[in-house]
N, C-alpha and C positions, 0 to 999 in steps of 0.2 A: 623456587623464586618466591619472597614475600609480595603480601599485598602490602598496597599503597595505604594511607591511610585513612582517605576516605571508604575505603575496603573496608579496611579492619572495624572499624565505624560500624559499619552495616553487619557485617557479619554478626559482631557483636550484639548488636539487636536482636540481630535473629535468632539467634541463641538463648537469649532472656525470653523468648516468648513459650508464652504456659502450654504445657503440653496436652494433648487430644486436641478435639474438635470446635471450632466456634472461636476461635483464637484471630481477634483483628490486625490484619498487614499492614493497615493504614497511619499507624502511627512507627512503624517498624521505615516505611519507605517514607513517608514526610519528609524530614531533613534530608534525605539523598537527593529528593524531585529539588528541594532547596538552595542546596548546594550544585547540582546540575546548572538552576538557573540560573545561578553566579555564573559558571563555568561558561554556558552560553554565551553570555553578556562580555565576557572577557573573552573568547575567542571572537565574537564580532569587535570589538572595539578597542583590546589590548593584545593582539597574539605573543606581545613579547613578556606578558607578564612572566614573573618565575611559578607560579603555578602550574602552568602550561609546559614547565620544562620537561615534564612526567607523561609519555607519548600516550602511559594510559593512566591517566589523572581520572580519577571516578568510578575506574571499570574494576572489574572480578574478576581474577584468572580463575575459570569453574572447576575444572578438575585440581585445586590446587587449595579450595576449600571446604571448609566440611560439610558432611554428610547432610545439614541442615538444612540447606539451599537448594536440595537436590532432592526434597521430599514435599510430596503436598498436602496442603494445609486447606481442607475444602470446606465450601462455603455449606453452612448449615441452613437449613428450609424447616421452618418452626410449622409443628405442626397440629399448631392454633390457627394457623391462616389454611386456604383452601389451596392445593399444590401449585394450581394457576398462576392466581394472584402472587402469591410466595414465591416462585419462580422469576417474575417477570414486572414485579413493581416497579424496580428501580433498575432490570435488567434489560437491553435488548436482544433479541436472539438468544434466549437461554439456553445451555446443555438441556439435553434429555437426560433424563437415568443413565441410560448403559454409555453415554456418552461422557459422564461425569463420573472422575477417578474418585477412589475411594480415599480417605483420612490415613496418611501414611504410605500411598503407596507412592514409585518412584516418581519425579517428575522433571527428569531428565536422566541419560544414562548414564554408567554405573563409573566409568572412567575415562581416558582419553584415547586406549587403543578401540574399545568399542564405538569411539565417535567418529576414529577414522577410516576404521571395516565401513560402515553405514557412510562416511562420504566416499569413498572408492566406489562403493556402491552405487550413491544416487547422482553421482556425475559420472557414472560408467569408464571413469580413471583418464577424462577428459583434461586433466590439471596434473597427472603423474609424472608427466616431464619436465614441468615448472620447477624444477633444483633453488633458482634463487629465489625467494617471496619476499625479501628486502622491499619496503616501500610498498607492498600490495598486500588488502586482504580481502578476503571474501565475507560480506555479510549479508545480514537478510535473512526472509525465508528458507533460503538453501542453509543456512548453517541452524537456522530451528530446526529444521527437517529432522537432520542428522542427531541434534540433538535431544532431540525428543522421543521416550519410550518406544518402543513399536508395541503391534499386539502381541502375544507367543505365538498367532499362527505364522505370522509373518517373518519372526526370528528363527526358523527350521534351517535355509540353507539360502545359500544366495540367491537361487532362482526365486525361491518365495519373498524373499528381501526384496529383488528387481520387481516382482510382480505389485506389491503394494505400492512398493514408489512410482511407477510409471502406469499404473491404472486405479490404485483405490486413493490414496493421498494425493498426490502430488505431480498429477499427469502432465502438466503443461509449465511447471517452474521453470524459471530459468538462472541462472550462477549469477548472481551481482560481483565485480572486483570493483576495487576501490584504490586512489592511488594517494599517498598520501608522501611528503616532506619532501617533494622533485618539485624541479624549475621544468617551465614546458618542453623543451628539450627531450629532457631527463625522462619526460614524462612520455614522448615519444619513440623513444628508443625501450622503453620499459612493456609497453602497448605491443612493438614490433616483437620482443623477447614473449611477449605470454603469446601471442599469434604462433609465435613458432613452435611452443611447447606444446598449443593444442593440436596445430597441422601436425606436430609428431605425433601424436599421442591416438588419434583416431586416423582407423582404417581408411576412411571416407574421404573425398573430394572436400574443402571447404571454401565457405566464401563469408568475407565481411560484410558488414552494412556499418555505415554511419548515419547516424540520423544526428538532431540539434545538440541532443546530449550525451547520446553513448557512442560509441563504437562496440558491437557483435560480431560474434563470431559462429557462424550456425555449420552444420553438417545434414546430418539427416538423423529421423526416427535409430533408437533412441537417445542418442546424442542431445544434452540439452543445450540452450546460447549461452552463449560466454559471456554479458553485460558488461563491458566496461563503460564507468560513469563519467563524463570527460569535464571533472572538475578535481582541483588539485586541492587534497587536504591538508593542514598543517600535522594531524598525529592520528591513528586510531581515534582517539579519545573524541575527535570534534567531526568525525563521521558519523558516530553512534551518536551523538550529540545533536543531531539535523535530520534522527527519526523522527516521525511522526506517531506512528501506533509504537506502545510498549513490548510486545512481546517476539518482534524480529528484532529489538535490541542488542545482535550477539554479533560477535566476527570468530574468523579463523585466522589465525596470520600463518599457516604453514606446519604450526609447532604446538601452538598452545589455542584456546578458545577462548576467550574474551565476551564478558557482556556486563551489560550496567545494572543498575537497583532495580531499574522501570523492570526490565524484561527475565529476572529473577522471580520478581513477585508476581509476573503476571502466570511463568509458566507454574510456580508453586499452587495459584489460584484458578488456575485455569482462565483468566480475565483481563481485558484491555479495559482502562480507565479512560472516560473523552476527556481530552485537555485543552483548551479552547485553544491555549496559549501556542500550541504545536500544530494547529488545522494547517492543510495543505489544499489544493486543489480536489488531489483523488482519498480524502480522508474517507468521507464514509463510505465508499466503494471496499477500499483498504479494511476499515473493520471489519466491514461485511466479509470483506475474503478472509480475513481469519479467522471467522466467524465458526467456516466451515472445515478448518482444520483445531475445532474443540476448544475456542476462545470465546467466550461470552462478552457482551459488551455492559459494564456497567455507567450509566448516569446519573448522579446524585441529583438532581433538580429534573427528573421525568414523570411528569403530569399524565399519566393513560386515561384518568377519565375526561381530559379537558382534549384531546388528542379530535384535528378534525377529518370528518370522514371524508372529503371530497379530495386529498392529499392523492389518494389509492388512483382516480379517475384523471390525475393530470399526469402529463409529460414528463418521464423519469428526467430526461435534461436537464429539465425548466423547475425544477427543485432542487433544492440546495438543502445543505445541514441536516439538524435532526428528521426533517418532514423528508427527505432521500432514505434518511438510514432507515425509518420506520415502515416507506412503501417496500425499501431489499428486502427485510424479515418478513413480510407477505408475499411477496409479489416479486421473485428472486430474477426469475427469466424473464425472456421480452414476451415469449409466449402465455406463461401465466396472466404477466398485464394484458396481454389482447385478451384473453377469456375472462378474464374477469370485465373488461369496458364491454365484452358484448353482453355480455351478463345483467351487465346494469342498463345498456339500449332498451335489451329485450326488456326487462321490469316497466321500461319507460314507453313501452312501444314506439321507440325508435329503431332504424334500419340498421344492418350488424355494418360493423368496419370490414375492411377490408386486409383479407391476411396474407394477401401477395408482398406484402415488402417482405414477411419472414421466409415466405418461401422459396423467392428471389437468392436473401442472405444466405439458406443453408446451402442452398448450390453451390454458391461463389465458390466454396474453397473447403472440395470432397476431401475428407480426413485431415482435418483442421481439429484439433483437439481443442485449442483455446476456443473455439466455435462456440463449441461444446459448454464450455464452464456455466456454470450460475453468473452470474451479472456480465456476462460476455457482450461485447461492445461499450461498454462504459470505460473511462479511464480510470485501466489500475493500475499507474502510479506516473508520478510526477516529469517523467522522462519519455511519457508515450507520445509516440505525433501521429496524432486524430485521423489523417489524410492515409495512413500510410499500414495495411496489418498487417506482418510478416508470419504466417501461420506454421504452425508446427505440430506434426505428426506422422504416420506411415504415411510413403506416400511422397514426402517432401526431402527432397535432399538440394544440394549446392545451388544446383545449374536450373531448379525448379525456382527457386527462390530470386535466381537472379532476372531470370525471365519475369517474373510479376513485377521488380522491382522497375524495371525495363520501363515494362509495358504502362504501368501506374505511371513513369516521368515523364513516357511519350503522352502518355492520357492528358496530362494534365497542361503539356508545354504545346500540343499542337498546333498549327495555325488553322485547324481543322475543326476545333474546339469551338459551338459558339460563344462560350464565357470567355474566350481570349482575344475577339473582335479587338481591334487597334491595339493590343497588348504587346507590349518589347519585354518588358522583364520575364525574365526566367523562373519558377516556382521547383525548386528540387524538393522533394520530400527527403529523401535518402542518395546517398553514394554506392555504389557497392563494387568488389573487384578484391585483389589481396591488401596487406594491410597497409603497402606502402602507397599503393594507389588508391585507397580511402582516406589516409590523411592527407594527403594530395587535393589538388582542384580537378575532379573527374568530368568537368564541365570545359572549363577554358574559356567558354565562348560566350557568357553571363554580359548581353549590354548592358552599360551603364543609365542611371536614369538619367534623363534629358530635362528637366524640366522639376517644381518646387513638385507638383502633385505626383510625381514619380520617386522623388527623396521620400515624400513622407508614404507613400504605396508601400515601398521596399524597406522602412523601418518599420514596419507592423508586418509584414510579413516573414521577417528576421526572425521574430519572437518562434514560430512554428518551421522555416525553410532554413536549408542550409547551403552557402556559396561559397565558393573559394577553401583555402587551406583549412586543418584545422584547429580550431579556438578552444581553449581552455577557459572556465570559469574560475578566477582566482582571487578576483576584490573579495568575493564572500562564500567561498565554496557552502560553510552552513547556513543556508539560505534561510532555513527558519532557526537560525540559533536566537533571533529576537522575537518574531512573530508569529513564526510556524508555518508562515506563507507568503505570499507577494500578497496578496489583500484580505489582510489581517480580519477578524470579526469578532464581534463580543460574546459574550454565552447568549444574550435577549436579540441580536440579532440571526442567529445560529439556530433557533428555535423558532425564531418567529411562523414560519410558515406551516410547522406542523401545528399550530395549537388553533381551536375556537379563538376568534378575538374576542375580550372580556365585554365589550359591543356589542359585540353580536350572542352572546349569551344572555345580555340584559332587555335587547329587544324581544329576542325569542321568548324569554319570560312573558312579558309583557302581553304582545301577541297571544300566548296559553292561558294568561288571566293566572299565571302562576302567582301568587300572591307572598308564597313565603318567601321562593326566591327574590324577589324583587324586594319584599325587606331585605334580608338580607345582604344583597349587593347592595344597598343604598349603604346599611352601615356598614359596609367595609371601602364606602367611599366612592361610589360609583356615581360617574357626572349626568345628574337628571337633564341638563340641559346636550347634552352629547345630542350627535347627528347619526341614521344610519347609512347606508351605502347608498340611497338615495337620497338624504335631504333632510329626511324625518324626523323630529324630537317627537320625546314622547309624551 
């Protein structure tokens, strides 16, 4: 099959670039990101252009171009600067050494029967009875996984294959499917049809869950969930189109592997790019987690010395943007931030915190693997409901799953509840049962509101709960093909709360009698009549 010619484009490029080491991607991917943002623009507000006629308009069939794309090109550490610094100027979470591949070696695998030994592999052949893949593909993480090198210890036999994907990489992933160019209908009988091909496919008892946006499909330990996203896409092309991180840029449609410019250069460089334009909810959580499957984070405008300290000491929630991604590179688990805030009590001689909430959480849910993770209870990714964690590990199978899910809707609807005092409305977090009675109303009995403060209750609570039949997202399946998010931000607002405010750098001057500083900020403009956090000019 030829590439398309935004393809050809690129590959091109890639092929002009100077050989060995130190060689820059950024002018190689420019015009792709460019033309992407066309394509964006035109899938939110033209789906009918003829651009669009091309299901993969912009993407690379990877086993079907050369050898170039599939080789890394690593970032060179001048060794004028001190490793530190040089590492981590403009990076977040840098590679270590043995973590960072060599100049030339592969950087994805070799062809397409080896991508699909390693996916038979890390979905334990959970998908092998799916015959039709018309309209569905898998992307995401799971198709990085697969396509990305392993080590040689891990390439020996399948059991050593199985052992790394389900304990050293990749223990808690889960299959994303996607449905793309069906009417809701279509799209329900397609949902019913992969349902059936996993119930064949695994030994095991299974049961669905719906939540606000997917429908899953879980089993037990090692069986991963089956994610379907319940938004209707127009092609491939405008799925990969409403990622957010570059480097799970890729799909599988069944036959061939698919992925775009972004997630090309990123696996070549080992490196996710922050793009303001594409922020999501769970963006910097989402880095962060690819952080830790050998992706570095590059940001061209990261100030480390102007970086403020008390960012480490507040409420992971209660931060946003770069000052979130900066406390994950330190301070990855909940338990780290607790030792470090008693850390700074004690400096203070104040009294320690109290570490019964974490010990509460590791109880909850004995051999819960996502437990486990580094940034475990943050939202990673766009489609999770807060209220609701379906855990996965030995341990967990069908009937385990549906009992929590039970238990959470009784927890939450009882008249026993004191937060549900005078309460009629119903709050489901999830559905669960087989797949026809997921897309179904597994409730029935959802009162209606009575009154204007019960309409407007029950539309804020839509956003996170779900009732009645189910709904497809079809006005804009790529929800960030304009913005990257439902509330868009700029790069100065995105930053604002990691950094000193230039305010407060000029009182603190002050205050020290620093004398040069304080020239200095004058001539680069600093307002002598400015106020500080209380009142104060200087």
């Amino acid at each position: 099959m030829s590439q398309n010619k935004e393809a050809q484009a690129f590959l091109s490029r890639v092929a002009q670039l100077p050989k060995g080491p130190g060689a820059s991607l950024d002018p190689v991917l420019q015009p792709s990101l460019d033309d992407e943002s066309d394509l964006r623009k035109l899938f939110a507000t033209d789906k009918s252009n003829a651009r669009l006629a091309d299901i993969h308009v912009g993407l690379v069939d990877v086993f079907a171009a050369p050898t170039d794309i599939r080789t890394t090109r690593a970032r060179v550490v001048k060794d004028t600067d001190t490793t530190a610094d040089a590492l981590s100027a403009k990076f977040v979470m840098p590679l270590s050494e043995p973590r960072r591949r060599k100049e030339g070696a592969p950087a994805m695998v070799d062809d397409l029967d080896t991508f699909k030994k390693y996916w038979s592999v890390f979905t334990e052949g959970a998908l092998s009875q799916l015959l039709d893949w018309n309209n569905v593909v898998a992307a995401g993480g799971s198709v990085l996984a697969c396509l990305s090198p392993l080590p040689e210890a891990a390439k020996a036999t399948k059991r050593t294959m199985r052992k790394y994907y389900h304990e050293a990489a990749y223990p808690s992933s889960d299959v994303d499917l996607f449905l793309w160019g069906l009417t809701p209908d279509e799209a329900e009988h397609k949902i019913i049809a992969i349902y059936e091909a996993v119930r064949d496919s695994v030994p095991w008892d299974v049961t669905c869950i719906r939540t606000k946006h997917t429908v899953s499909i879980h089993s037990q330990y090692p069986y991963r969930c089956i994610q379907i996203v319940l938004r209707l896409y127009k092609s491939p092309a405008e799925v990969l189109a409403g990622f957010d991180v570059d480097a799970p840029c890729c799909l599988y449609d069944g036959d061939r592997v698919w992925a775009n410019p972004r997630a090309i250069v990123a696996m070549m460089r080992q490196c996710n790019t922050v793009d303001m334009s594409r922020r999501s909810p769970s963006y910097e959580v989402r880095l962060a987690k690819y952080s830790t499957r050998d992706f570095e984070i590059y940001i061209p405008n990261l100030r480390r010395d102007d970086i403020d300290p008390t960012i480490f000491e507040r409420s992971i929630t209660r931060i946003q943007g770069l000052a979130r991604l900066l406390v994950l590179e330190n301070l990855a688990s909940p338990e780290s931030r607790f030792r470090y805030i008693n850390e700074r009590s004690t400096l203070r001689g104040r009294p320690s915190t109290n570490n019964s909430y974490y010990s509460r959480r590791g109880r909850r849910h004995q051999g819960d693997l996502k437990a486990n993770l580094a940034f475990s209870g943050l939202e990673m990714n766009d489609y999770d409901v807060v209220s609701l964690h379906i855990p996965y590990g030995p341990g967990w199978n069908a009937k385990k799953i549906e009992k929590l899910v039970f238990k959470t809707d009784l927890g939450i609807n009882t008249p026993y509840n004191p937060k549900n005092k005078g309460r009629k409305l119903h709050r489901h977090p999830a559905f669960f049962g087989n797949m026809q009675e997921c897309l179904d109303d597994c409730c029935g009995h959802c009162p209606a509101p009575r009154n204007r403060e019960e309409h407007e209750l029950q539309d804020e609570e839509d956003k996170s709960y779900i009732r009645g039949r189910v709904a497809f997202i079809v006005e804009d399946p790529g929800r960030q093909s304009m913005s990257g998010s439902f509330n868009p931000i700029d790069e100065g607002e995105w930053s604002e709360q990691a950094y000193v405010l230039s305010s407060a750098k000029f009182f603190t001057s002050i205050a020290a009698n620093d004398r040069l500083t304080v020239n200095e900020m004058v001539k680069d403009g600093a307002d002598v009549n400015s106020r500080d956090h209380v009142g104060r000019t200087p």
